[in-house]
N, C-alpha and C positions, 0 to 999 in steps of 0.2 A: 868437292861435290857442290853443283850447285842448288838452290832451293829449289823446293817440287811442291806445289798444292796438289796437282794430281798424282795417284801413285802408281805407278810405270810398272809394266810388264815386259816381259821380254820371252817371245818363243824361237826356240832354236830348230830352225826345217830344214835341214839338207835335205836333197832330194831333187825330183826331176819335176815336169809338168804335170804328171797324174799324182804325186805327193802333195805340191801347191791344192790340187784342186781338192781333195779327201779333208785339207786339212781347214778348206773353209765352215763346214760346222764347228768345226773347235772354235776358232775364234769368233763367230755367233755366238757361241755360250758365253764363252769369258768379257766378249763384251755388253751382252744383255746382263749377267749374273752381277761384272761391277762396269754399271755404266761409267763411275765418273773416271775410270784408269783410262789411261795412254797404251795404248797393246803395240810393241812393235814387234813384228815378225824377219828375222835375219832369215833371209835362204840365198842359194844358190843363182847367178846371175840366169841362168837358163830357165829359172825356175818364174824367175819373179814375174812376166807378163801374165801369167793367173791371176796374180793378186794384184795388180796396177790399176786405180783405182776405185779396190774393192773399199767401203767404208767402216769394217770393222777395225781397219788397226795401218800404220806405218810400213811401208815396205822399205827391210833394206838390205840391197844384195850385195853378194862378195861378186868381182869379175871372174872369170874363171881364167884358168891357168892355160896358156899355149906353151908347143914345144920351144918356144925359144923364149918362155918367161914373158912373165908379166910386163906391159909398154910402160910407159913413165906414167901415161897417166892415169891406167889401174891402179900403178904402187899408189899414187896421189890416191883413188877412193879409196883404194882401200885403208890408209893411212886416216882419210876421213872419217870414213866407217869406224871406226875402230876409236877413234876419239869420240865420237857419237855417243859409240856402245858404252865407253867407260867412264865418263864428265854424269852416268846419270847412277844413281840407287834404282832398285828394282825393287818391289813388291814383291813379284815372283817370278823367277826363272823357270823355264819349261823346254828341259833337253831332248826332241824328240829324234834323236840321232840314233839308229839301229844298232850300227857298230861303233868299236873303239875308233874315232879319228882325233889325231891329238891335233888340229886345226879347230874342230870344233868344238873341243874338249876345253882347250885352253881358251875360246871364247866363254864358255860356260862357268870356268873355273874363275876366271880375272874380272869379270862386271862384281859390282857388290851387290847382293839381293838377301832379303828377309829368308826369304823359301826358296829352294831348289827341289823340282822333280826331273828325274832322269828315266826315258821311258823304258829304256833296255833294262834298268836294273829294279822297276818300283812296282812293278809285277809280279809276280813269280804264280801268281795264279793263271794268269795266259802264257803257259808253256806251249810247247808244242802237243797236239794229240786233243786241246781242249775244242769243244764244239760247239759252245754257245754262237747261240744267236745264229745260225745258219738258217738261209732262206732255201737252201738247194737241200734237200732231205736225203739222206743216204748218198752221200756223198763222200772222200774220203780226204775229210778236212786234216790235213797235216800242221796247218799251223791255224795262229788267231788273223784275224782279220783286220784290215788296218783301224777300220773304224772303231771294230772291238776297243783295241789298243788304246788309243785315242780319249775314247770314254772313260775306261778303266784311270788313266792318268788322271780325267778330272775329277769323277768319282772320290777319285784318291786322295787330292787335293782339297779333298772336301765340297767339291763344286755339286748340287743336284740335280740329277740327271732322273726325270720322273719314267722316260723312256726308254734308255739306255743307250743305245748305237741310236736310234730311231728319233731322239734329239738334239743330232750334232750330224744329220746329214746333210752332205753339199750342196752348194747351191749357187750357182756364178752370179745369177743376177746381173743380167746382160744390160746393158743400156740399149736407148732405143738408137744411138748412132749406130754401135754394132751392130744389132736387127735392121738397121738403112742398108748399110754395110753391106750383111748378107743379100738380101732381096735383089739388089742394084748387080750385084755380083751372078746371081741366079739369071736373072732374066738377060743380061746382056751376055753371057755367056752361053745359054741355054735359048736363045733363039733358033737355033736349027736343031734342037734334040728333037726325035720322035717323043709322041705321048706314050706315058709307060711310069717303069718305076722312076724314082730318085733316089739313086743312095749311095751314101756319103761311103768313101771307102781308106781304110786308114794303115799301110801296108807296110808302115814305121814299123821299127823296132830299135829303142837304146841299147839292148843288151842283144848279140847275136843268137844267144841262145831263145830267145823267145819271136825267133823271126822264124814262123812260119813258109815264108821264101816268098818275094816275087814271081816265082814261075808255077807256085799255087793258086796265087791270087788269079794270075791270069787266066786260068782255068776254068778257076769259079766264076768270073764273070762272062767269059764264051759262055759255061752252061746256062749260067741263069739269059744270059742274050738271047737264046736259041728258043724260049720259051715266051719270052714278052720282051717289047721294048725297052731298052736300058740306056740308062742316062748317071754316067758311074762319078763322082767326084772324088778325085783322088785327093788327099792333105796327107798335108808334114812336113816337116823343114823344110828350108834348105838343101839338107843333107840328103833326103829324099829325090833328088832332080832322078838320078839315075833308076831310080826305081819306076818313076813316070816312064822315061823315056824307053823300059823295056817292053812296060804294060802298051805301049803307044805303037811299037814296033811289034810284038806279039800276039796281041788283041784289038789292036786300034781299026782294023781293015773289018772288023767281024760285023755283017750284016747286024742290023737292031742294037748296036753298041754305040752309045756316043761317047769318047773320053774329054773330061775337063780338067785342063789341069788348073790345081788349085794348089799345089805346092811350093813351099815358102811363098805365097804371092799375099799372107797375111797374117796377122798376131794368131794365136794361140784363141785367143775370146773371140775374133771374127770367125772363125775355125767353126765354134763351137755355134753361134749363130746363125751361119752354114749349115751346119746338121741338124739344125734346128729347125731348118725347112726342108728336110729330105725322110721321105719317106720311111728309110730306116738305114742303119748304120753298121760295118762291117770293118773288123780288122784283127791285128795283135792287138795283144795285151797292153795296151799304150791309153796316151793322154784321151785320144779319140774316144776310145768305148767308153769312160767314163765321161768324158763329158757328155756325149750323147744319155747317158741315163741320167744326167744331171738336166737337162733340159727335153727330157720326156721324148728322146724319140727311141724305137724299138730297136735293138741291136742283137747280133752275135757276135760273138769274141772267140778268137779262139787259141786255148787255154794251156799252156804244158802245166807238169806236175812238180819243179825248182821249187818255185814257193805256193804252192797249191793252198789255195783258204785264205791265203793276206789277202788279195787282188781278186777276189770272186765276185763279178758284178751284185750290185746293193739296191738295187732296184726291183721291181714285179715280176717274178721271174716269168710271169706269160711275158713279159714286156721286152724283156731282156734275158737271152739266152746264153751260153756258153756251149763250145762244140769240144770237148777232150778226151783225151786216149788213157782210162785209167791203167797204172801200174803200180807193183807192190812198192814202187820206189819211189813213190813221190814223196817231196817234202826234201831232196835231198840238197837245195839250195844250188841246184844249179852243177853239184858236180857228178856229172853222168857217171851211173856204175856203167853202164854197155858203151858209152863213148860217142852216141848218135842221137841222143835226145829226142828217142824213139814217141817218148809221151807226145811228141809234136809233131814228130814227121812222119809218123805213121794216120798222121788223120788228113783222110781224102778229101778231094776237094766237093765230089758227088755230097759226102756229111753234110758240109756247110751248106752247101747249096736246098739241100732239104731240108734243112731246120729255118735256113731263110727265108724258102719260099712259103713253110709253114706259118711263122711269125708274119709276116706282111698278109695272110692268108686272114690271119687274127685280128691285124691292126684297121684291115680293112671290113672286117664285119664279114668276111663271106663263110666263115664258121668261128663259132668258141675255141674256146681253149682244151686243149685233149684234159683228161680227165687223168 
């Protein structure tokens, strides 16, 4: 080992881009609580452009795995990595891995550290069924919610949390290149939109079961088109091309409709930036909705019941809506008793479009908030 004046922490984040971003409170605490440590954060290579950087703590990511295996010079970071991880002691380790993965497990197990917490096992008071801390009142919260979770482990830890979830919420802290970024991006693109709304539109989905479908979305933006002018900014990967180019072919001709695409054409945090100047913000359950509550613009999300209550937007809820199909079965983690993941594809597109045009209805001052 070698000498340390400062005493090094190590969080373990697998997960995706709305993970990375939930998990930035946390590391605000732990670096406000002991200023003088080293905090590194290991996550997932997909993950890490959320926290690139962020000034609380080290990013360091694993590549991730293609079908034909890792290239030579993955094996090499990750080879690196991994000598990083173990040349150092730790103060404390912090496993926030959900499930059993022996990748991450045996990261967790082999660093040497004073203290280890592990969040799936250090619990047992956020089971499932519990309700703390919900902003959306009668609602039929199946499980905790991440932030819950999160707190609980510091709590745990002995860390003081005088708020609870409400002092370890997220926060990108954009720079002002990002915010050039955006603007520069807005206006040169946006030069032949009609006046109208802006909004940001986010029609990703990582897991298939929480894709709402492309041929929803596009529905909901004819309707809303048909009513005011629209100026729709599509984001998300890459992986997302095809998804534009249905909306483009399906909706792209619709009177009062402008499409932009904005997909893969920027980081994750210009994304966020992006929605930053729009109007208000619409999609699945993805990296989007929460960044947009993380940089205060008004959104809906719309919601299935898999893991109902982890992922419930954390923001005002005049602010930020959620549009869902409740049933007796939510919480089932994704595996359909009926086979159709009815909690989701049974909510119209007409819903969304009314809770939207409600919400901008709010944002804009032309009535309160229903009662």
């Amino acid at each position: 080992m070698i000498p340390q004046r400062r005493p090094h922490i190590l969080v373990i984040a697998p997960g995706s881009l709305g993970d990375a971003l939930l998990l930035t409170g946390f590391l605000r605490v732990l670096s406000g609580t002991l200023p003088n440590a080293r905090i590194f954060v290991l996550v997932p290579a997909r993950a890490a452009p959320v926290l690139r950087g962020f000034p609380y703590a080290t990013v360091l990511s694993f590549p991730r795995y293609s079908p034909e295996g890792l290239l030579m010079g993955d094996k090499l970071r990750r080879w690196w990595i991994g000598f990083r991880l173990l040349r150092r002691s730790y103060a404390w380790t912090f496993d926030l891995s959900e499930e059993n993965d022996p990748i991450w497990e045996a990261v967790a197990r082999c660093v040497s550290a004073s203290n280890r917490m592990a969040m799936r096992t250090l619990v047992p008071g956020l089971s499932r069924g519990d309700d703390s801390g919900a902003e959306h009142e009668g609602l039929p919260r199946r499980l905790p919610h991440q932030l819950d979770r999160l707190a609980a482990v510091l709590q745990a830890a002995g860390f003081s949390l005088l708020r609870g979830r409400a002092d370890i919420l997220p926060a990108l802290e954009l720079t002002e290149t990002e915010r050039q970024f955006a603007a520069r991006f807005l206006s040169r693109e946006g030069q032949t939109a009609p006046p109208g709304i802006r909004l940001a539109v986010c029609p990703g989905a990582r897991f298939p079961q929480k894709d709402w479908s492309v041929e929803r979305f596009a529905d909901l933006l004819v309707r809303l088109a048909a009513t005011r002018p629209l100026t729709a900014i599509v984001l998300g990967g890459a992986e997302d091309r095809g998804r534009f180019a249905w909306l483009r072919e399906h909706a792209g001709t619709t009177r009062s409709l402008r499409l932009v695409d904005g997909v893969g054409r920027m980081t994750p945090r210009e994304a966020a930036a992006v929605i930053a100047q729009c109007d208000a913000c619409v999609g699945n359950d993805t990296y989007g909705l929460h960044a947009a509550i993380a940089v205060e613009t008004p959104s809906v999300v719309v919601m299935g019941g898999g893991d109902f209550g982890q992922w419930l937007p954390w923001g005002d809820p005049n602010r930020h809506r959620m549009v869902h199909h409740p049933m007796d079965c939510y919480g089932c983690r994704w595996q359909c008793q009926s086979g159709d993941f009815a909690c989701l594809t049974h909510i119209r597109a007409e819903e969304v479009a009314a809770i939207l045009t409600d919400l901008l209805e709010i944002a804009r001052g032309v009535r309160g908030p229903s009662a």
